[in-house]
Jmol script that loads the backbone (N, CA, C; Angstrom):
load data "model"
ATOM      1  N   UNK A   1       3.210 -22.194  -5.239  1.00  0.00           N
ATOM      2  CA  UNK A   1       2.219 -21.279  -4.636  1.00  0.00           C
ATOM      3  C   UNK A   1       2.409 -19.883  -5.231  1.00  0.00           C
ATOM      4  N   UNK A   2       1.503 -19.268  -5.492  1.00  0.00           N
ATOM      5  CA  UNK A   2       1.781 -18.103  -6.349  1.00  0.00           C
ATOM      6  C   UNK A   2       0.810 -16.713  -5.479  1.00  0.00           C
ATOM      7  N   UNK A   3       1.425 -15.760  -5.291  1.00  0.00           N
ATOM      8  CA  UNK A   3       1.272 -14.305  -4.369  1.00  0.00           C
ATOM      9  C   UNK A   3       0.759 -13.658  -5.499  1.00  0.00           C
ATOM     10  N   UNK A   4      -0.385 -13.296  -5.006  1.00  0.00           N
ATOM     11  CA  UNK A   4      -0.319 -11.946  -6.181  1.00  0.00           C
ATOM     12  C   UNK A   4       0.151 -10.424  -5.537  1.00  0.00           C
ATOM     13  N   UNK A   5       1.488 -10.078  -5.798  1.00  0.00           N
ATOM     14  CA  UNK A   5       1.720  -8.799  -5.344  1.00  0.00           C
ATOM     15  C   UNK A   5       0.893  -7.699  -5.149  1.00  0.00           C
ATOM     16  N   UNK A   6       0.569  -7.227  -6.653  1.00  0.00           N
ATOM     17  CA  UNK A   6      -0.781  -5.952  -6.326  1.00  0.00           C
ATOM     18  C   UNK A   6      -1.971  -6.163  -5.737  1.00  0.00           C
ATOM     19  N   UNK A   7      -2.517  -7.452  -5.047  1.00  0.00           N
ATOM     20  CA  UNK A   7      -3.578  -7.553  -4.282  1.00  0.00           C
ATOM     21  C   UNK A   7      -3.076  -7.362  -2.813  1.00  0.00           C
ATOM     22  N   UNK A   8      -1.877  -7.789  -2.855  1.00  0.00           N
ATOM     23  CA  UNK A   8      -1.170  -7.244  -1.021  1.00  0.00           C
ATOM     24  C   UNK A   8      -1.130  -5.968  -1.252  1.00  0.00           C
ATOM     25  N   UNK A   9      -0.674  -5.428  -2.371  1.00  0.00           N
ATOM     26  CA  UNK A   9      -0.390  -3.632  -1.631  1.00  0.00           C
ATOM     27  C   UNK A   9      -1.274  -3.080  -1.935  1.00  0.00           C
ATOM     28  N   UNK A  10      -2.426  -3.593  -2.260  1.00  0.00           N
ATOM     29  CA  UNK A  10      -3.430  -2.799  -2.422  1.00  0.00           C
ATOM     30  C   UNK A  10      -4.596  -3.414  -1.156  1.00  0.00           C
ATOM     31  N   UNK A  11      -4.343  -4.141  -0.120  1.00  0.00           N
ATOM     32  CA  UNK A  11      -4.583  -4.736   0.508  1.00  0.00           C
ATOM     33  C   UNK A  11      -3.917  -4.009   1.777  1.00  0.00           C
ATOM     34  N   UNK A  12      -2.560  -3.734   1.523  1.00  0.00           N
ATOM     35  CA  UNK A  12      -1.430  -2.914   2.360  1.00  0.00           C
ATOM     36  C   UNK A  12      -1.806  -1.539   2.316  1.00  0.00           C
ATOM     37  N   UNK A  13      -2.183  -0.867   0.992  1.00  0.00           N
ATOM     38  CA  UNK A  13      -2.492   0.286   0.919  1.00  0.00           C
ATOM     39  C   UNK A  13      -3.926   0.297   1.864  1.00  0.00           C
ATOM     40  N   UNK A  14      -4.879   0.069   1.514  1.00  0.00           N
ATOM     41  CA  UNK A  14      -6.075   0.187   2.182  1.00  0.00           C
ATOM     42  C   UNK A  14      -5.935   0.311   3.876  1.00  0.00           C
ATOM     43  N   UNK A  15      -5.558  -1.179   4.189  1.00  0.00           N
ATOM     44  CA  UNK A  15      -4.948  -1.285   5.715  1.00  0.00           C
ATOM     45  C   UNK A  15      -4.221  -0.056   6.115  1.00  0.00           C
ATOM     46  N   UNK A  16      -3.463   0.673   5.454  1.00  0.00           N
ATOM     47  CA  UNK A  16      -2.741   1.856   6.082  1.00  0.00           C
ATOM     48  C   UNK A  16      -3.350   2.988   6.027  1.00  0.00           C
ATOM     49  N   UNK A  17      -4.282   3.131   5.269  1.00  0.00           N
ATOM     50  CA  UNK A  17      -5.803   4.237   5.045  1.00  0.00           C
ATOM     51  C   UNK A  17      -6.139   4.522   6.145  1.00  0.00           C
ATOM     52  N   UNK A  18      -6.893   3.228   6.061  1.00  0.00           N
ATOM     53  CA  UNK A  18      -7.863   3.001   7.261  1.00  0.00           C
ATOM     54  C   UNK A  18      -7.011   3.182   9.142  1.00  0.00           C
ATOM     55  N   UNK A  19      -5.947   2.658   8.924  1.00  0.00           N
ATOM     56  CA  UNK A  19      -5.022   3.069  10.466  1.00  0.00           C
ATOM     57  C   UNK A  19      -4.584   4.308  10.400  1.00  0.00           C
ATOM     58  N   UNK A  20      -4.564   5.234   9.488  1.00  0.00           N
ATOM     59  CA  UNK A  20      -3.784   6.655   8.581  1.00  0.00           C
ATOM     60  C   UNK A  20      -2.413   6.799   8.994  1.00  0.00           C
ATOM     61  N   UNK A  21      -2.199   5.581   8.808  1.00  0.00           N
ATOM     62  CA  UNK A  21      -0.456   5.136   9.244  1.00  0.00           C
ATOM     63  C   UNK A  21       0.489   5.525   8.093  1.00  0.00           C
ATOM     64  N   UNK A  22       1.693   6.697   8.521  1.00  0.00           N
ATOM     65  CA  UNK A  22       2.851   6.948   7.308  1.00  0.00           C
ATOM     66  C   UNK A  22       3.236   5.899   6.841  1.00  0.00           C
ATOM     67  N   UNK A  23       3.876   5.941   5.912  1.00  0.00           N
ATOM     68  CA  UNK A  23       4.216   4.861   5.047  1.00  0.00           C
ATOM     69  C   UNK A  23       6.246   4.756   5.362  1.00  0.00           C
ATOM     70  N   UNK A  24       6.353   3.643   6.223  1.00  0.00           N
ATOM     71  CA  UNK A  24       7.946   3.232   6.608  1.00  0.00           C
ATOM     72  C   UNK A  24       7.887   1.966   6.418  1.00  0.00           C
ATOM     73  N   UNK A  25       8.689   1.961   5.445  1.00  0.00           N
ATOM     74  CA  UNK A  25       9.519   0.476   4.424  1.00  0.00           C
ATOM     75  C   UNK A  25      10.419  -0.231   6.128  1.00  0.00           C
ATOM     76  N   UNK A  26      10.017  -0.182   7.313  1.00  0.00           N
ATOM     77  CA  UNK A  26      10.532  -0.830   8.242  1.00  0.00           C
ATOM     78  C   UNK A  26       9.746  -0.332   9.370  1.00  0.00           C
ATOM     79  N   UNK A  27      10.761  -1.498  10.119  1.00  0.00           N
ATOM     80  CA  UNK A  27       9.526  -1.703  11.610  1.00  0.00           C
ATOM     81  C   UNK A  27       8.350  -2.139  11.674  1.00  0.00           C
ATOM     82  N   UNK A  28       7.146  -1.727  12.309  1.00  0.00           N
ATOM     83  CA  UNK A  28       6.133  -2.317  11.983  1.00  0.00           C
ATOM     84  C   UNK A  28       5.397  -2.660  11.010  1.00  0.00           C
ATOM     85  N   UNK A  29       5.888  -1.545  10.221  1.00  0.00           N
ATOM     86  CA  UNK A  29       5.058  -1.328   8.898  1.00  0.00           C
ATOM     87  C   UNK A  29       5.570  -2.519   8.171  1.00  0.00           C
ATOM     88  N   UNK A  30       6.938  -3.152   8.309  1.00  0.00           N
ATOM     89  CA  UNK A  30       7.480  -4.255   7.318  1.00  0.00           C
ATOM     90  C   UNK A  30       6.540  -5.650   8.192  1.00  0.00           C
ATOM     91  N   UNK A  31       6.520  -5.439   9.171  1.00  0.00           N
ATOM     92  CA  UNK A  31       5.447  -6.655  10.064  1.00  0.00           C
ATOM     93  C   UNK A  31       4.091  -6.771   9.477  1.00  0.00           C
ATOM     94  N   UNK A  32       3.224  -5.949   9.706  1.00  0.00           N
ATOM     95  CA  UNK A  32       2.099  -5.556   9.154  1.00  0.00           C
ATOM     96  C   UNK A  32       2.151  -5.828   7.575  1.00  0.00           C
ATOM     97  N   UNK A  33       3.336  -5.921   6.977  1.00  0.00           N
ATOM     98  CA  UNK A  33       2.978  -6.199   5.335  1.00  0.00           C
ATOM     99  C   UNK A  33       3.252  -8.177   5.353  1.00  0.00           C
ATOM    100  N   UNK A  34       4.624  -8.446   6.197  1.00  0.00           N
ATOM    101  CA  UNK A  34       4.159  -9.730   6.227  1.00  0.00           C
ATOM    102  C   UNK A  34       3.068 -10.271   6.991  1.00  0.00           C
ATOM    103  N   UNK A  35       2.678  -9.872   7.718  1.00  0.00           N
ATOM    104  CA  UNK A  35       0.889 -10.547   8.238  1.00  0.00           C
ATOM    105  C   UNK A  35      -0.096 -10.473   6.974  1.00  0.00           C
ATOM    106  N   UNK A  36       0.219  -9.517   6.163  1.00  0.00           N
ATOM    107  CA  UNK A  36      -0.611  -9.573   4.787  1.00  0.00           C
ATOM    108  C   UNK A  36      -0.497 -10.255   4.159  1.00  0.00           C
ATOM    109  N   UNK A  37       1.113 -10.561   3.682  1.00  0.00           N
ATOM    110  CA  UNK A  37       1.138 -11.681   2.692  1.00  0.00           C
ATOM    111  C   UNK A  37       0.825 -12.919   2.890  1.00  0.00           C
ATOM    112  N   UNK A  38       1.164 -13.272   4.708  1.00  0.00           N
ATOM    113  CA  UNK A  38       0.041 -14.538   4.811  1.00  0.00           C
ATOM    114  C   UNK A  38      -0.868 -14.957   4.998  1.00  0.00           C
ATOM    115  N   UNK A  39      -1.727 -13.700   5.190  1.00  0.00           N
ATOM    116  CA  UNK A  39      -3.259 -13.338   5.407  1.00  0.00           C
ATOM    117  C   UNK A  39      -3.541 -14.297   3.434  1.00  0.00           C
ATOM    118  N   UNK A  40      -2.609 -13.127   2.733  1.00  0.00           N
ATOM    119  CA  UNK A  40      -3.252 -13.342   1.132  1.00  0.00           C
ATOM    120  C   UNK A  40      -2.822 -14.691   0.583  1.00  0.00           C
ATOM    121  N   UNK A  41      -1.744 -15.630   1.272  1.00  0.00           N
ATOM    122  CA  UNK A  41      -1.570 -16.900   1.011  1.00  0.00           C
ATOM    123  C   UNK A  41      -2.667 -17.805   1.619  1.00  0.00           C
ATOM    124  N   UNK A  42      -2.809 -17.460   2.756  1.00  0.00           N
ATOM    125  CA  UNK A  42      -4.221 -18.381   3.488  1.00  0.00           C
ATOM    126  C   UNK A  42      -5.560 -17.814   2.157  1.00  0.00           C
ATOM    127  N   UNK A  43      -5.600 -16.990   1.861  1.00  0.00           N
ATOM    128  CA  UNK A  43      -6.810 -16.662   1.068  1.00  0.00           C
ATOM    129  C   UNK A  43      -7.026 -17.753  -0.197  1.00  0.00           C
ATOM    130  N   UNK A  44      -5.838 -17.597  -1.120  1.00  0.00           N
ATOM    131  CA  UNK A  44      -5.382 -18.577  -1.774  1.00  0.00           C
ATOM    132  C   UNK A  44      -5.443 -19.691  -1.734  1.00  0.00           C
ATOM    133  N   UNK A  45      -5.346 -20.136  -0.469  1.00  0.00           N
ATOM    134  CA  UNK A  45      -5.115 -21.780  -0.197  1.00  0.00           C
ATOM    135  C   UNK A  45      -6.912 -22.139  -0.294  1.00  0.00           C
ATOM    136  N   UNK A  46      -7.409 -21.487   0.648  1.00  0.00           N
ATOM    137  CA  UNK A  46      -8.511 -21.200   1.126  1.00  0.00           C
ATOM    138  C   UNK A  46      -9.607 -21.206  -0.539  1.00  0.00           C
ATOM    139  N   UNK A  47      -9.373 -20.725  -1.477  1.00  0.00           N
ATOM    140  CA  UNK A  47      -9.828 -20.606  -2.424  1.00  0.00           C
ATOM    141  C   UNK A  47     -10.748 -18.844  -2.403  1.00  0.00           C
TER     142      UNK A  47
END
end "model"
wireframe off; spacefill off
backbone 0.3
color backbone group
């Protein structure tokens, strides 16, 4: 199964725009990036 990194953080980036949430490498913010990456694996699967 293959992730494409720069579509999560640019996926991550946007999402944190739009909430105008600081940027912390922990806590929620590390939650919120894995809900992305399996948001962007379901996408994948999904086609």
């Amino acid at each position: 199964m293959k992730i494409d990194i720069e579509s999560i953080g640019t996926i991550f980036t946007e999402f944190k725009d739009r909430e105008n949430m600081p940027v912390q490498p922990c806590g929620a913010d590390k939650s919120i990036f894995q809900i992305l990456i399996l948001l962007r694996v379901r996408l994948n699967l999904d086609g």
